[in-house]
N, C-alpha and C positions, 0 to 999 in steps of 0.2 A: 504493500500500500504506500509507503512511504516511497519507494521506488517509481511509484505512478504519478505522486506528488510531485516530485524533483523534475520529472519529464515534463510536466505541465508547468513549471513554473518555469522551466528553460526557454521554452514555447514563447512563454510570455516575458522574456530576458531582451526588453528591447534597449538597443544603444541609444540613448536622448540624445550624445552627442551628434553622432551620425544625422539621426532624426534632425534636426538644428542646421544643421549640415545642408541636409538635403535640399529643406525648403527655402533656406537662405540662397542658394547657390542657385534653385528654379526662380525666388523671386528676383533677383539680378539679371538673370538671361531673360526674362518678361520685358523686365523697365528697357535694359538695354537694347533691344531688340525695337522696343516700343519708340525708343529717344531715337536711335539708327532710322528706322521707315520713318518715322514725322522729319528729319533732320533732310534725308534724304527727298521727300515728297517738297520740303519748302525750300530747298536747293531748285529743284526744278523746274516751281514756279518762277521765283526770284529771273533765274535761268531765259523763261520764256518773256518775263518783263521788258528784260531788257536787251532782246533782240526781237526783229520783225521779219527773219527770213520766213519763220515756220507759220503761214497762217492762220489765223484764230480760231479756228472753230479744228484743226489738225493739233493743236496744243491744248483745247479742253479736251479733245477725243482720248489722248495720249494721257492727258490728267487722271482721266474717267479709268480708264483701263490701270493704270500705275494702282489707282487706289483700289481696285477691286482686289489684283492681283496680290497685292500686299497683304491683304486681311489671312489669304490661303498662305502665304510664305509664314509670316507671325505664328499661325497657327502650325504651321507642319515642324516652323524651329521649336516651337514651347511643347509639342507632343514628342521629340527626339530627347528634348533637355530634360521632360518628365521618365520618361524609360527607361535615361540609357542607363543611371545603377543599377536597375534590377538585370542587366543584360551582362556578359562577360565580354562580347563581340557583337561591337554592334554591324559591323557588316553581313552580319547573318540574319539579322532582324531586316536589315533591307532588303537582302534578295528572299526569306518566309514573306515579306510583307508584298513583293515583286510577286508573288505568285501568288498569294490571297489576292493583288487587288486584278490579275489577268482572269482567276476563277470569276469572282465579284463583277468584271466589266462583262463577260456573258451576259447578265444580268441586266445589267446600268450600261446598257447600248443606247440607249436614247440619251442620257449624260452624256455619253462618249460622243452622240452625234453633234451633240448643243453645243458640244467644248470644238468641235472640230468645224462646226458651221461659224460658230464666232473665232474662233482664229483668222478665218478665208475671210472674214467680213471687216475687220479688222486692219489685216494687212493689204487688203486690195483698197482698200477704200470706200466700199459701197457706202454706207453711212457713216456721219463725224456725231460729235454731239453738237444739237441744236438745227439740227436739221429735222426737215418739215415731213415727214411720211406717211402714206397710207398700206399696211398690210394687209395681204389677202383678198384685196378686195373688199375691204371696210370701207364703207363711203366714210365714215369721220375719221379723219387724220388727229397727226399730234408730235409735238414738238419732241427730238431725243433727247433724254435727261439724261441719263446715263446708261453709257455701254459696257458691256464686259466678254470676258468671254463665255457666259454660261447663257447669259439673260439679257434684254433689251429693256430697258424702263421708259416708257412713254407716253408722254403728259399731253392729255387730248384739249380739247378748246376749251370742254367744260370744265376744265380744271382735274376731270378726274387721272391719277396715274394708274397703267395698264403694264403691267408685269406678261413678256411673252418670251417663250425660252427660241433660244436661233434657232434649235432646229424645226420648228413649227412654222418658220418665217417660209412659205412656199412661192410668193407675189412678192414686191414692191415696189409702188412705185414712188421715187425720193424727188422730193419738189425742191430740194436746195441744192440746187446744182453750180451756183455762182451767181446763177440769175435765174427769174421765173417772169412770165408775161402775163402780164396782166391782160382778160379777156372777159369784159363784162357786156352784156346784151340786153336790151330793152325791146318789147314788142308792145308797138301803138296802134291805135284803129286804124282801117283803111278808109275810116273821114278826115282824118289828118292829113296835112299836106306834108307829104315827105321831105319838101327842099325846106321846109322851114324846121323839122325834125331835127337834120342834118345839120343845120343852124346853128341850132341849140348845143347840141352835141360839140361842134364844133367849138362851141364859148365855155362849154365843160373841158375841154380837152385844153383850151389856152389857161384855164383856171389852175389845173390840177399841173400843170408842166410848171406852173410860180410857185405852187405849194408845194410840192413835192419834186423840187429839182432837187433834194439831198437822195431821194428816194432811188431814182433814176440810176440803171446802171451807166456805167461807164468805162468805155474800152478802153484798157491799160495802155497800149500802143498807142495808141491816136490820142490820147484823153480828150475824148470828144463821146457825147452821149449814145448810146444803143440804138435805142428807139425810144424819140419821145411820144407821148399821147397823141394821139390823130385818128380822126373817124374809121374806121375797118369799112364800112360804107353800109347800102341795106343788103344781106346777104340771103332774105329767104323773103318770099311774099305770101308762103302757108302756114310761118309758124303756130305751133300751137299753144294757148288760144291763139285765132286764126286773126289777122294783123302783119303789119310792115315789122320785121325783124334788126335793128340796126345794133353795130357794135362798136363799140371804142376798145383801142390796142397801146401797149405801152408796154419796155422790159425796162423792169425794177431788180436790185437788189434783192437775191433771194431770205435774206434775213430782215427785208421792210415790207414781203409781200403782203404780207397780214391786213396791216397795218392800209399798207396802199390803197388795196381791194377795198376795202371797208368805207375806207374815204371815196373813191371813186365811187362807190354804190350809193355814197351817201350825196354826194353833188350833184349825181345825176338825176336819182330821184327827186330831188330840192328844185333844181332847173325845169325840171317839165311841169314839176305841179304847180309852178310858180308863174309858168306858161300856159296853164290850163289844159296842158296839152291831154288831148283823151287815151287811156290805154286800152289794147285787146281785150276784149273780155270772153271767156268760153262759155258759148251757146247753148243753153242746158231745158232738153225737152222735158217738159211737165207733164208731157198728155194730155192737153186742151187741147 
């Protein structure tokens, strides 16, 4: 009995030093690891401050990515720093662990695809952050917040953020290309006189090129404007409701297009109705 005593109290013969030891030496490899990524993440900034070779929106993309990336590094050095005592070799714990996670990726194939569709996405280019996208064929689009390589984060009009992992992303089409055109349409009665429609239009078009000459792109080479605001002209006589179809055209700044449209929409509906000018209306049979 007493011999069972001494075994169980062996058991329980723990070294405090060691103990002391251990946690002190993990919470130093935390901090210091934690000081390293923040030290290193505000170098990069600073970095991107103070040069303008790298584009703005290819230096948040690069942001977005450094900071995901880093949460998985933090995490895989503080899971080595917790283990390695209990290990004698830890290269043996890498390649058991090399082959638990080849078993494990059987499995976590759609991870693997997510991780491998956001690398290609990533380093080609297809989206930065802050670009304007629609996926799959979602008519509501939405600005990118943040990219990474597992997941896309992106924040729609209404405000809500929409969490989609790359490999689901099958469509897209990316409205910030450098520049985007502005293509807004109006359809008036066919009592209206078109040339004085055109008019109108036309005094919309000299308006919005004063207010929004910051908006406007502009060719790097020439630095001379894209395309200012100008009537597109009437381009359909059955739009539906059925009415004279006219359009005004204009390339903006893809990170003002928002912005622009909005305004344009909003001038040119102010001009007609201030014109009295009459709009299409659809014909709707009652049955009388």
């Amino acid at each position: 009995m007493k011999k069972f005593f001494n075994s169980v109290q062996h058991l329980f013969d723990i070294e405090f030093e060691s103990v002391k030891d251990y946690f002190v030496t993990l919470a130093l490899t935390i901090v210091s690891t934690y000081v390293f990524i923040v030290v290193c993440r505000k170098i990069l900034q600073q970095l991107f401050k103070r040069t303008s070779i790298i584009e703005e929106k290819k230096k948040e993309t690069i942001e977005s990515v450094v900071k995901n990336t880093s949460r998985y590094l933090f995490a895989t050095i503080i899971l080595i720093a917790a283990i390695k005592p209990f290990v004698v070799d830890l290269k043996e714990v890498v390649v058991a662990g090399g082959i638990i996670a080849a078993v494990i990726g059987f499995g976590a194939q759609k991870l693997i695809n997510d991780i491998i569709s956001g690398i290609f996405m990533i380093f080609e280019g297809t989206i930065k952050r802050g670009d304007f996208i629609n996926v799959n064929g979602e008519p509501e689009g939405g600005t990118v917040e943040e990219l990474g390589f597992r997941i896309v984060k992106i924040r729609l009009i209404n405000g809500k953020l929409v969490t989609i992992s790359n490999g689901e992303i099958r469509k897209m089409v990316n409205g910030s290309v450098e520049k985007r055109r502005i293509f807004e349409s109006v359809v008036v009665s066919f009592h209206q006189d078109p040339s004085v429609v055109k008019r109108l239009l036309q005094e919309v078009c000299d308006e919005l090129n004063q207010k929004q000459l910051s908006y406007l792109k502009v060719d790097q080479l020439t630095g001379e404007i894209v395309e200012k605001y100008k009537v597109y002209g009437l381009h359909s006589l059955d739009a539906s409701p059925f009415g004279y179809k006219f359009s005004i055209v204009a390339t903006v700044n893809d990170t003002d297009y928002l912005p622009a449209a909005i305004e344009a929409k909003e001038t040119m509906a102010q001009k007609l109705y201030d014109n009295k000018i009459k709009m299409a209306e659809q014909l709707i049979n009652r049955g009388h």
